[in-house]
MOPAC internal coordinates of N, CA, C and O (Angstrom, degrees):
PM7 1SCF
backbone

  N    0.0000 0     0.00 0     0.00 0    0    0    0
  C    1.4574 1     0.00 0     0.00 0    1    0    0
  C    1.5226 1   108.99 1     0.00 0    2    1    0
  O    1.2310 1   123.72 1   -45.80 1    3    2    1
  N    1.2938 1   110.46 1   134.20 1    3    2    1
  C    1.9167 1   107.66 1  -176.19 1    5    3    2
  C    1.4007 1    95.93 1   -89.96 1    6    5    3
  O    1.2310 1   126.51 1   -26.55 1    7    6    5
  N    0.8649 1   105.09 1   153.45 1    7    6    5
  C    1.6533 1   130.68 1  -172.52 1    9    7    6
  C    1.6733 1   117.86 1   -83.89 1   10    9    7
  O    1.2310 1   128.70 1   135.43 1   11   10    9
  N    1.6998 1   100.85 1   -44.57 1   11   10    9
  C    1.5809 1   124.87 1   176.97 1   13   11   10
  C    1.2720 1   107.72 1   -27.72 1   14   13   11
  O    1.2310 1   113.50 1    95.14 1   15   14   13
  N    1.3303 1   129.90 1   -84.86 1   15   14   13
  C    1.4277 1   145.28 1   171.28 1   17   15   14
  C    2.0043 1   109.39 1    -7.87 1   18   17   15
  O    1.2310 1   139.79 1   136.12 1   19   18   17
  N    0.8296 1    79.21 1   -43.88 1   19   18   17
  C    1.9214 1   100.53 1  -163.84 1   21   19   18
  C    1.6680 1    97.38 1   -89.67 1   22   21   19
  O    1.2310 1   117.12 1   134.29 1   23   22   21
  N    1.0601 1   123.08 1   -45.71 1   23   22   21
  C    1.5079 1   138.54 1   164.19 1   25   23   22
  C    1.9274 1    97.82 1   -44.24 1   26   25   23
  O    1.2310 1   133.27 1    99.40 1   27   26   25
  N    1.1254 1    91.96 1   -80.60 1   27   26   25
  C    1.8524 1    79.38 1  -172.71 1   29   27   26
  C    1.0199 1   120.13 1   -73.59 1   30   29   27
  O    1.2310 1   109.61 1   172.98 1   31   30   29
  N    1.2581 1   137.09 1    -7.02 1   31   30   29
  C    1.5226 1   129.13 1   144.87 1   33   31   30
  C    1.7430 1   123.08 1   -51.58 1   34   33   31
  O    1.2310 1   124.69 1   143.31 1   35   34   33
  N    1.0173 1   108.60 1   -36.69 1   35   34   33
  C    1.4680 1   120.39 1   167.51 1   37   35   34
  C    1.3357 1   116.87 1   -56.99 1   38   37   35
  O    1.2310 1   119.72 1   132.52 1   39   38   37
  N    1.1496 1   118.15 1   -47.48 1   39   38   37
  C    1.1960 1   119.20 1   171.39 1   41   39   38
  C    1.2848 1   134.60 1  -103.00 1   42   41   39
  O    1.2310 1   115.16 1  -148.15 1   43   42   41
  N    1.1250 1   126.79 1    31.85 1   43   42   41
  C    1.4571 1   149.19 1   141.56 1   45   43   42
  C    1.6439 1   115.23 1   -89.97 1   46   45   43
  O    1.2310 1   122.07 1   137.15 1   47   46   45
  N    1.3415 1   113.64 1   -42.85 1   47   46   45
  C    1.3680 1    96.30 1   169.47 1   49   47   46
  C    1.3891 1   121.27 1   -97.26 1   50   49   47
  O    1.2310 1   117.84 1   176.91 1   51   50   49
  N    1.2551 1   121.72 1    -3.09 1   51   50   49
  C    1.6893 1   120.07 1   148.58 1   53   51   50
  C    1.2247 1   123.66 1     8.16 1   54   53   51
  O    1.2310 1   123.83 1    93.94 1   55   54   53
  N    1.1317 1   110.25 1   -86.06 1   55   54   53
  C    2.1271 1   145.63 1  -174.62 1   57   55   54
  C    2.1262 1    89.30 1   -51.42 1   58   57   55
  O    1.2310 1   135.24 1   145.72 1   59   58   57
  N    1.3387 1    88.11 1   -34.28 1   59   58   57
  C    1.7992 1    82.76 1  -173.30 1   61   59   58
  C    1.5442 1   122.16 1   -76.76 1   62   61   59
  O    1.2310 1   131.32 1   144.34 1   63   62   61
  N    1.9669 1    95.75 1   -35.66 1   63   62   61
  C    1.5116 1    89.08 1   174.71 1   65   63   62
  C    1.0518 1   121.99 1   -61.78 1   66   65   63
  O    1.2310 1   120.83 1   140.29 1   67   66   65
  N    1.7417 1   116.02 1   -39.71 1   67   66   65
  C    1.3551 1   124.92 1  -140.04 1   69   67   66
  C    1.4896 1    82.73 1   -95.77 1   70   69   67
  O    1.2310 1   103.66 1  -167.05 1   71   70   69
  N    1.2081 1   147.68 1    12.95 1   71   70   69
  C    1.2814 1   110.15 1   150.27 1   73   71   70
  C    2.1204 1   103.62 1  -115.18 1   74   73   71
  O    1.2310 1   123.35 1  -137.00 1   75   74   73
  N    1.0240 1   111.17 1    43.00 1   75   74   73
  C    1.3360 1   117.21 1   169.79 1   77   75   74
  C    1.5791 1   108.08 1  -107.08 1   78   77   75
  O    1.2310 1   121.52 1   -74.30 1   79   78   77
  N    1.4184 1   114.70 1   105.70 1   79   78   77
  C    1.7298 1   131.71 1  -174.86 1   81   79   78
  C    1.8593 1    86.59 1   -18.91 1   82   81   79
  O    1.2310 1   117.45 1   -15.72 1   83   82   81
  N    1.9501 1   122.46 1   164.28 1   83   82   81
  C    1.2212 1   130.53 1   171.59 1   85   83   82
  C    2.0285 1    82.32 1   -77.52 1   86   85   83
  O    1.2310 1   127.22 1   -16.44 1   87   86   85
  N    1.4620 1   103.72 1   163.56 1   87   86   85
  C    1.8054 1   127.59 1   176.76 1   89   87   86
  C    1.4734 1   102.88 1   -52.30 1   90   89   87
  O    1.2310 1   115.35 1   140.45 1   91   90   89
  N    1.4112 1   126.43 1   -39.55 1   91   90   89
  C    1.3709 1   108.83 1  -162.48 1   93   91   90
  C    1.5238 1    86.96 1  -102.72 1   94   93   91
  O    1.2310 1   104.39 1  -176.98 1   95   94   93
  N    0.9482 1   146.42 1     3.02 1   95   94   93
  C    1.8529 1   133.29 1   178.69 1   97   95   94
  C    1.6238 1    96.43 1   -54.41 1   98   97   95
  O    1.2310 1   131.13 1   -34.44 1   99   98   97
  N    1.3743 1    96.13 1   145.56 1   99   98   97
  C    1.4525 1   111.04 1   177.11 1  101   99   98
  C    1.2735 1    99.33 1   -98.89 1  102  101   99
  O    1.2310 1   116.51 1   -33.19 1  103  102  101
  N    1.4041 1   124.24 1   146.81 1  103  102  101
  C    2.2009 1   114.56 1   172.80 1  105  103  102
  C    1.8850 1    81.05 1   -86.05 1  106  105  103
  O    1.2310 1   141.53 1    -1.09 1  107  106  105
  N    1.4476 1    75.81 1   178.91 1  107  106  105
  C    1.5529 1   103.38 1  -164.67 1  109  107  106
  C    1.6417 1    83.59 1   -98.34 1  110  109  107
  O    1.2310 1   116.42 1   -45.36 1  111  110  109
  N    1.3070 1   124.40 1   134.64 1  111  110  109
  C    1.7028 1   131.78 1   178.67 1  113  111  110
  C    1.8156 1   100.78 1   -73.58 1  114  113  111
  O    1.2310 1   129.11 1   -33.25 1  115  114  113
  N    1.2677 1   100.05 1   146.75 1  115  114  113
  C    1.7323 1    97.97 1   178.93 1  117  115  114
  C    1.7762 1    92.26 1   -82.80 1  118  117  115
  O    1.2310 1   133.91 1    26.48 1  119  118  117
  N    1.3011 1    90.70 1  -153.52 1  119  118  117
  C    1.5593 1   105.86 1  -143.86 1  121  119  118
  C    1.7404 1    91.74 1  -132.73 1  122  121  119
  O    1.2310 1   133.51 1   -37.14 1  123  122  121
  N    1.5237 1    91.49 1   142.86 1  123  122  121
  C    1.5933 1    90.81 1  -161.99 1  125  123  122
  C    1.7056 1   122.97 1   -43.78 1  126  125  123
  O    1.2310 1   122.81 1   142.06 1  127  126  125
  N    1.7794 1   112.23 1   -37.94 1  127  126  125
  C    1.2283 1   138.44 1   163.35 1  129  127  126
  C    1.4634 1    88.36 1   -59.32 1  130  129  127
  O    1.2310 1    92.71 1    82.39 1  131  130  129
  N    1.0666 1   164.17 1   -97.61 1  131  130  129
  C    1.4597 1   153.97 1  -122.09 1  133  131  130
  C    1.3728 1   104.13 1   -43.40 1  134  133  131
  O    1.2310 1   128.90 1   123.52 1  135  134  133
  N    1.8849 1   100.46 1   -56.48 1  135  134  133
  C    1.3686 1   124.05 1  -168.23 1  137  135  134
  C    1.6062 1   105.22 1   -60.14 1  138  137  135
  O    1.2310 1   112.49 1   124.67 1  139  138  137
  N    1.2140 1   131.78 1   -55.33 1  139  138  137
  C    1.6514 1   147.73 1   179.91 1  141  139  138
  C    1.4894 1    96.07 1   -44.08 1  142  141  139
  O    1.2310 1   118.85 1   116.70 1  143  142  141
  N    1.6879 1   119.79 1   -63.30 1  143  142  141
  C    1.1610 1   124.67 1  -156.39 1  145  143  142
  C    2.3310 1    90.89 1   -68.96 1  146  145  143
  O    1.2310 1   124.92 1   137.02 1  147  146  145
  N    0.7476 1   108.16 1   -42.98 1  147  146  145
  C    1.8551 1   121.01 1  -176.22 1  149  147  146
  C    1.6654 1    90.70 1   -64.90 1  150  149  147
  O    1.2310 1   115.10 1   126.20 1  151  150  149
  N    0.9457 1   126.89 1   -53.80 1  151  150  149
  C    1.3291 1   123.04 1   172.51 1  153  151  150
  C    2.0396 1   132.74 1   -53.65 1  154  153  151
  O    1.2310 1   138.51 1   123.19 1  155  154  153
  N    1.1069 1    81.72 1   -56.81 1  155  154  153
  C    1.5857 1    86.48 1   155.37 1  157  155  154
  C    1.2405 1   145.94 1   -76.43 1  158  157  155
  O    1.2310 1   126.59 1   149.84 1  159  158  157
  N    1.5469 1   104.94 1   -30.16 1  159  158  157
  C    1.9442 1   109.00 1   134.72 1  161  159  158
  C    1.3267 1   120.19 1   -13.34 1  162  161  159
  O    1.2310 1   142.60 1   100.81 1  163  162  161
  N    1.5279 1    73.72 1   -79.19 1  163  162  161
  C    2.0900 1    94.51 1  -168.68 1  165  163  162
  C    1.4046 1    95.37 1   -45.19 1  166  165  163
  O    1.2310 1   115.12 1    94.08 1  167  166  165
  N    0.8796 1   126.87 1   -85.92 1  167  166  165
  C    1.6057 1   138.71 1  -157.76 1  169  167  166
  C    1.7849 1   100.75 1   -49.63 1  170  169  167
  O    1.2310 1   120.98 1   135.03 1  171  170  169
  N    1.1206 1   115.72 1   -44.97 1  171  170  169
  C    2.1073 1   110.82 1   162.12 1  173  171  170
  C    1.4463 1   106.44 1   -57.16 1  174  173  171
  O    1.2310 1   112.68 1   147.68 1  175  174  173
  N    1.5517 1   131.42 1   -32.32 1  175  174  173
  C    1.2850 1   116.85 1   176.51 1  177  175  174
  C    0.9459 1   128.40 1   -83.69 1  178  177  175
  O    1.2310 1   129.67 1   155.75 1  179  178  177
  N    1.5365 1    98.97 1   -24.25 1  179  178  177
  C    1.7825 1   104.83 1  -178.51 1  181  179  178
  C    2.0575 1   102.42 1   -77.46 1  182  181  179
  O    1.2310 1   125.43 1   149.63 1  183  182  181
  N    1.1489 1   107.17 1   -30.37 1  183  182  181
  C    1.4291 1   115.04 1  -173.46 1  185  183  182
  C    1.3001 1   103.20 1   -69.47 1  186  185  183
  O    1.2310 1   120.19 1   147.73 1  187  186  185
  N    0.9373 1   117.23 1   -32.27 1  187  186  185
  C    1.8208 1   120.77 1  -178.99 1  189  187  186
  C    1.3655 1   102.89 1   -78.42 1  190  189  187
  O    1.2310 1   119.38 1   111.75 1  191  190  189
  N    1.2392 1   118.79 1   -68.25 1  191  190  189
  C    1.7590 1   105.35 1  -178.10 1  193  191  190
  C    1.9061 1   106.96 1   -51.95 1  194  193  191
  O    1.2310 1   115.31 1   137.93 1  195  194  193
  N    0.8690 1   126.50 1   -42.07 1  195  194  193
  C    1.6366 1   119.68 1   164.45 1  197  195  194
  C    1.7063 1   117.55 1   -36.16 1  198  197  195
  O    1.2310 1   124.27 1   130.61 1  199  198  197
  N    1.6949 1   109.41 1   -49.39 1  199  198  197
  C    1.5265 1   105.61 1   179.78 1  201  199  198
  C    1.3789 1    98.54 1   -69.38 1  202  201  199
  O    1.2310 1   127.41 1   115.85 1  203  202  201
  N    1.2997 1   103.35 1   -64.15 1  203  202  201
  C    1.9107 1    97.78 1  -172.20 1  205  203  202
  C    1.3888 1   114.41 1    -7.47 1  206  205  203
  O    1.2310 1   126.48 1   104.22 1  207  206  205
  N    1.5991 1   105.14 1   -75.78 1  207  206  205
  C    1.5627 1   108.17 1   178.64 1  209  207  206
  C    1.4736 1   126.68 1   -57.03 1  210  209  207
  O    1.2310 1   117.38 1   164.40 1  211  210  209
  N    1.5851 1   122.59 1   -15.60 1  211  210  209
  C    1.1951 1   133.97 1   152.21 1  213  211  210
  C    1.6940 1   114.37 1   -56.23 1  214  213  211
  O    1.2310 1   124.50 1   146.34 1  215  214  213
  N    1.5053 1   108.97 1   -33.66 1  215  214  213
  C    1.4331 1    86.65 1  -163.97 1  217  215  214
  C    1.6580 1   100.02 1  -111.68 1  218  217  215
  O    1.2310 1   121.61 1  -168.46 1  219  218  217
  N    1.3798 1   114.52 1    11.54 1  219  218  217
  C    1.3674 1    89.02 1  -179.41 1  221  219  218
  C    1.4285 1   110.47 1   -81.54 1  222  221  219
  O    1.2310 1   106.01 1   177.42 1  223  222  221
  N    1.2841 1   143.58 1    -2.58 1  223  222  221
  C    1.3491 1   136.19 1  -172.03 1  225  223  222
  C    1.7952 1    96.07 1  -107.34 1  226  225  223
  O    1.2310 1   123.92 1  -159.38 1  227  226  225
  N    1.1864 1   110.08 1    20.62 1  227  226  225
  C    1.8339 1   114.45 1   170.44 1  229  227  226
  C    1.1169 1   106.70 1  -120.37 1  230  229  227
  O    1.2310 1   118.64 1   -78.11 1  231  230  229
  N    1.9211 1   120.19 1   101.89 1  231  230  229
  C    1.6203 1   119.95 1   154.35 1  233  231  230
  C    1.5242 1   143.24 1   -89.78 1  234  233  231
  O    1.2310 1   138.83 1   -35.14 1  235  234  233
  N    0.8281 1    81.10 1   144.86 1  235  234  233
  C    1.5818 1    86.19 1  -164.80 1  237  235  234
  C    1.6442 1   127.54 1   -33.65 1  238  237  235
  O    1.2310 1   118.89 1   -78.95 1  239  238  237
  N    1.5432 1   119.73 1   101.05 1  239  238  237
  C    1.8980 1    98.04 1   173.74 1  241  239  238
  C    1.2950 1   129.27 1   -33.68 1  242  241  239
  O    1.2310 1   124.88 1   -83.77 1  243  242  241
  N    1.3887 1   108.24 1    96.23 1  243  242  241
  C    1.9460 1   101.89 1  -176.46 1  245  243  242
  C    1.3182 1   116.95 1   -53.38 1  246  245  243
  O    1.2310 1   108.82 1   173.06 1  247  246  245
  N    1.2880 1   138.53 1    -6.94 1  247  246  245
  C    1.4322 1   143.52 1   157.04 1  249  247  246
  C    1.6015 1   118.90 1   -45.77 1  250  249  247
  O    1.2310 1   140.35 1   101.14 1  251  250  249
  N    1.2357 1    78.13 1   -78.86 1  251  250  249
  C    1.7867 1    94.22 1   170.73 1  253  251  250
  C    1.4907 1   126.77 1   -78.99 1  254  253  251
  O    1.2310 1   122.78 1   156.62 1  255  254  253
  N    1.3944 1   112.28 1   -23.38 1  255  254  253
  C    1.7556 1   116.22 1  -179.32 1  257  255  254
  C    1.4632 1   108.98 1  -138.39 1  258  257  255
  O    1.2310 1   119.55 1    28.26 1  259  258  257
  N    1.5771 1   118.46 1  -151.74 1  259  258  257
  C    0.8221 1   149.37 1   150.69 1  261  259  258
  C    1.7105 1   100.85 1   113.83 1  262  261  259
  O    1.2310 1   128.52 1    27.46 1  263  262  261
  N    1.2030 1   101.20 1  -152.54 1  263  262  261
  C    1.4972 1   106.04 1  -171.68 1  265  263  262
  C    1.4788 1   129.19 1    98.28 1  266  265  263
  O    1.2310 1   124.12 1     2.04 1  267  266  265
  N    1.5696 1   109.71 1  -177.96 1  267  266  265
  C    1.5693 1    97.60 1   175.37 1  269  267  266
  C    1.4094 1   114.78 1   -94.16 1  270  269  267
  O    1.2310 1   120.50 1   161.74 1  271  270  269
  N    1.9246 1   116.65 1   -18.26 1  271  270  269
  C    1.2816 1   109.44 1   172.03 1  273  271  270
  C    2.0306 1   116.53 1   -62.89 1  274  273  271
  O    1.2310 1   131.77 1   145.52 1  275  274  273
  N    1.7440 1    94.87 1   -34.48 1  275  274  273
  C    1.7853 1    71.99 1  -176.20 1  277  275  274
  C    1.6584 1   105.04 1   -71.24 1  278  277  275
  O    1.2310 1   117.18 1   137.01 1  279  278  277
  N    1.5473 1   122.97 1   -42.99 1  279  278  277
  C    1.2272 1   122.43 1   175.19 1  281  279  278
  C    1.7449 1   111.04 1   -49.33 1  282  281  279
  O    1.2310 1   101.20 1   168.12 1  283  282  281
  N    1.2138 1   151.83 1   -11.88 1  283  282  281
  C    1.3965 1   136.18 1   111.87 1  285  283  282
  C    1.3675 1   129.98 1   -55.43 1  286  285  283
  O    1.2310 1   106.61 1   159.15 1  287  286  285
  N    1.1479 1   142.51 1   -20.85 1  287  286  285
  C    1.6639 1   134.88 1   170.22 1  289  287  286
  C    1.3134 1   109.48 1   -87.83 1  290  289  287
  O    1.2310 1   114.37 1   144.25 1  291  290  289
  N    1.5156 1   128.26 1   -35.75 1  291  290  289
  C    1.3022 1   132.47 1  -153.00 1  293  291  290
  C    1.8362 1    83.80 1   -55.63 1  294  293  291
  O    1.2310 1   110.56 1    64.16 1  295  294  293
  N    0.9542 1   135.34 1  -115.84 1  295  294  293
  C    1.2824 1   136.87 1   155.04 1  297  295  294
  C    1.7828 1   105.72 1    51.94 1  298  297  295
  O    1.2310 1   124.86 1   109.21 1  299  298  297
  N    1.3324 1   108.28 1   -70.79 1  299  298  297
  C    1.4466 1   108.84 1  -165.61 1  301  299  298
  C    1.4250 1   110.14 1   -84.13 1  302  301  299
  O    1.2310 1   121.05 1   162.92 1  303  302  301
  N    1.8448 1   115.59 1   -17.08 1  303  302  301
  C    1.6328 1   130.27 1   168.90 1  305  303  302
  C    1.5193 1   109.36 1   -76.71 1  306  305  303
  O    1.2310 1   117.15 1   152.86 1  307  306  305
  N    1.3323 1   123.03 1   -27.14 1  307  306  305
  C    1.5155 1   107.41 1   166.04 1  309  307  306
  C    1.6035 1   104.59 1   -86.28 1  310  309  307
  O    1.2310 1   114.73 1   143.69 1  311  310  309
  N    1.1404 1   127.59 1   -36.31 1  311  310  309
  C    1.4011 1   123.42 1   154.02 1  313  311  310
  C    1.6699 1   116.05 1   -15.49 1  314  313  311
  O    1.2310 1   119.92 1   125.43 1  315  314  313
  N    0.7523 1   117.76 1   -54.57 1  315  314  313
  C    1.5721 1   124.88 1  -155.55 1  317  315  314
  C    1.3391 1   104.74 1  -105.44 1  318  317  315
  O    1.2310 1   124.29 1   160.30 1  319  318  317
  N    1.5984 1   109.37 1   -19.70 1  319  318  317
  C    1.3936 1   114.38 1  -166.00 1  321  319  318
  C    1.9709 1    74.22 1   -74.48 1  322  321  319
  O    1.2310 1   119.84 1    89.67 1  323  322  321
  N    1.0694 1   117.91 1   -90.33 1  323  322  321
  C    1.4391 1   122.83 1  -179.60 1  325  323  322
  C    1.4431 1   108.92 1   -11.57 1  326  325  323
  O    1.2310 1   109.28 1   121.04 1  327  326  325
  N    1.5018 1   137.69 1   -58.96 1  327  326  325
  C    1.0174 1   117.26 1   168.43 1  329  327  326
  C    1.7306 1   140.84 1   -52.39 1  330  329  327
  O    1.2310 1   125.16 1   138.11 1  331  330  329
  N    0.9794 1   107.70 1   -41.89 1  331  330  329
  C    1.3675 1   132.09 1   160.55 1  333  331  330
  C    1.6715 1   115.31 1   -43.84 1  334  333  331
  O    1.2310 1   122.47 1   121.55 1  335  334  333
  N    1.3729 1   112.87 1   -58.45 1  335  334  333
  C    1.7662 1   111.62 1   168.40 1  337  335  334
  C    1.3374 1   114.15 1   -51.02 1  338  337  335
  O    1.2310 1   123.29 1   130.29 1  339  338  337
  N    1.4650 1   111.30 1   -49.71 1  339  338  337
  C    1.2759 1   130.55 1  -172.61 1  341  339  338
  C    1.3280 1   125.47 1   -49.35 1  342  341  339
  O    1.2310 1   125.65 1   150.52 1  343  342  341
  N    1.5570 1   106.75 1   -29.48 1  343  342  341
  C    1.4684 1   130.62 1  -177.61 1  345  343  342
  C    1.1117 1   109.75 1   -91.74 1  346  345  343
  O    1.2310 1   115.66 1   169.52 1  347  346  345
  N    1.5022 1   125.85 1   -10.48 1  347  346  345
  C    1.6648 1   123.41 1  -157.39 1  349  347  346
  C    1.7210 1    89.04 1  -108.11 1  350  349  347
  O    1.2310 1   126.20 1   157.06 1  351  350  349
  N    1.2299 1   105.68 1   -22.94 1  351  350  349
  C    1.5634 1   104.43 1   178.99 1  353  351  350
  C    1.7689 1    88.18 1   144.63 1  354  353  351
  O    1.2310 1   112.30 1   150.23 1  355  354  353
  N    1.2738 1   132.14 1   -29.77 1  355  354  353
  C    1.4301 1    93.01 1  -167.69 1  357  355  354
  C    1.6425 1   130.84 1    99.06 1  358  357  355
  O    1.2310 1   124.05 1    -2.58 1  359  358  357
  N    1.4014 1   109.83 1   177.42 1  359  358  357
  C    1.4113 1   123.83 1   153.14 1  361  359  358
  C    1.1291 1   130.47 1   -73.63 1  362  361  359
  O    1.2310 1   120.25 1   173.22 1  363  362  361
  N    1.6484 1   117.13 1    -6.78 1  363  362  361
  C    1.7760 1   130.40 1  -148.97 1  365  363  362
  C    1.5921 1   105.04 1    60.56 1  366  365  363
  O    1.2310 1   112.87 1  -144.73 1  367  366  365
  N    1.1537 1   131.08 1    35.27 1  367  366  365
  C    1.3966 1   134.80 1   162.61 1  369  367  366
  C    1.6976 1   121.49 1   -68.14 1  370  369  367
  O    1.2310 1   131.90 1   126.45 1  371  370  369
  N    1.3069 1    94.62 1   -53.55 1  371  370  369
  C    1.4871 1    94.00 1   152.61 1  373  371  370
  C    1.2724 1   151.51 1  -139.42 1  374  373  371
  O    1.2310 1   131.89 1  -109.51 1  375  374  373
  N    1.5072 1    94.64 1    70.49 1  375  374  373
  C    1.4264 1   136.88 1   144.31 1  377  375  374
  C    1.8123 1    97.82 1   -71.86 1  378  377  375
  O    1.2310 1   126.49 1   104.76 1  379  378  377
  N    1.4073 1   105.13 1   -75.24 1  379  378  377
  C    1.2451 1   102.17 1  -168.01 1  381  379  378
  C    1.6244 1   113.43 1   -56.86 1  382  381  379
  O    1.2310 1   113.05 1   138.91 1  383  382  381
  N    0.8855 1   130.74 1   -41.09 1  383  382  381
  C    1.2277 1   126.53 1  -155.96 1  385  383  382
  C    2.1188 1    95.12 1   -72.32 1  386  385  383
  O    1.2310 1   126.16 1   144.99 1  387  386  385
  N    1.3330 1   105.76 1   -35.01 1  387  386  385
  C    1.8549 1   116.89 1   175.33 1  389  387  386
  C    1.3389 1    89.70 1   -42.59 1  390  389  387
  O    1.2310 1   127.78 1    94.35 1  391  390  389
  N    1.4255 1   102.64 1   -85.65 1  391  390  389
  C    1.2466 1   108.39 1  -179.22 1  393  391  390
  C    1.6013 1   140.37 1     3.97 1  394  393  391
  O    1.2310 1   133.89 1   104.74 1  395  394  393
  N    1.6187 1    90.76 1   -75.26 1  395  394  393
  C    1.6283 1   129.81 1  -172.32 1  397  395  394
  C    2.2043 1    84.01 1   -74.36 1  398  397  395
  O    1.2310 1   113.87 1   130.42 1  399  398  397
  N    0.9388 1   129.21 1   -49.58 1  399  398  397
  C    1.4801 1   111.29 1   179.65 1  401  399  398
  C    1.2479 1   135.16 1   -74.31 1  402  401  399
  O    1.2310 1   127.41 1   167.50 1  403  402  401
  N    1.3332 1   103.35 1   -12.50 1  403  402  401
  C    1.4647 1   125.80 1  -174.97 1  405  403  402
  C    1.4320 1   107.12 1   -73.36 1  406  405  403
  O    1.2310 1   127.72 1   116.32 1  407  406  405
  N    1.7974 1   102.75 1   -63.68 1  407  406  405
  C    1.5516 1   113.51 1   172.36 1  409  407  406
  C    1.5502 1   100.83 1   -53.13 1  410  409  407
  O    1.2310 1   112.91 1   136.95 1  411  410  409
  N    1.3949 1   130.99 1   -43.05 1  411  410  409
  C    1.7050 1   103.85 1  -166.99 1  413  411  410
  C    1.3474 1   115.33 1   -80.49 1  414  413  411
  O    1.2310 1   121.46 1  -177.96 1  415  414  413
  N    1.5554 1   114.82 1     2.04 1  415  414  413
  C    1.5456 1   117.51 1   175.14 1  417  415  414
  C    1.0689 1    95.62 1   -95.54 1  418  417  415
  O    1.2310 1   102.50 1   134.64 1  419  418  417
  N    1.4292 1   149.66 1   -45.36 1  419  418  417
  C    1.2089 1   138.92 1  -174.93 1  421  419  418
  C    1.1015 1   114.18 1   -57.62 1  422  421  419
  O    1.2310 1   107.42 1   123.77 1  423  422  421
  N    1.6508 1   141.05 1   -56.23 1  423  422  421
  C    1.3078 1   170.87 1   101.92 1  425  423  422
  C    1.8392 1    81.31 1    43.71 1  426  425  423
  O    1.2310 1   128.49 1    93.94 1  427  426  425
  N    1.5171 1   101.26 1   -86.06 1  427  426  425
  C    1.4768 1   101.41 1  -169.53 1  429  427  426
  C    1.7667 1   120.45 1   -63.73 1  430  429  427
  O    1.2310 1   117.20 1   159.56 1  431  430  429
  N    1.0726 1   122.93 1   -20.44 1  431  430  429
  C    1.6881 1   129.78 1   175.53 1  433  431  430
  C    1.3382 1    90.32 1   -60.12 1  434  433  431
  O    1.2310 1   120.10 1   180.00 1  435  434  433

């Protein structure tokens, strides 16, 4: 069996190990704000895929809208719409989810 083959595979992913932390490195825990700010993401993303399905059965007043530009923006306006709830407080979605990350960082410290 030639060896070669296996040789340059080795050394293409090289650059990959060596920047993968050694097995026992601990990560550094984020920061309670890290977690809040990761939390309210979630909960803007999860809130956005919720409108989506709210708005696909809503078309546009051809008076006032429609088209292919809103049918390209609509997309990034429920986007934001989700962010925006998310910031005002939400469902308490992420509350829980803070919560639920906090304990698994603590858990692991």
């Amino acid at each position: 069996m030639d060896a070669q083959p296996l040789a340059m595979f080795d050394a293409r992913t090289a650059p990959v190990t060596r920047a993968q932390p050694p097995a026992g490195a601990v990560a550094k825990g984020a920061s309670k704000a890290e977690i809040r700010d990761a939390a309210e993401k979630f909960e803007g993303m999860f809130l956005s895929q919720m409108f989506q399905y709210m708005f696909e059965g809503v078309d546009a007043d051809p008076m006032f809208g429609g088209g292919s530009a809103e049918k390209m923006y609509r997309s990034l306006m429920i986007d934001e719409y989700g962010k925006q709830v998310a910031a005002k407080g939400g469902l308490g979605i992420a509350d829980h989810v803070y919560d639920t990350l906090l304990a698994a960082q603590e858990k692991r410290a």
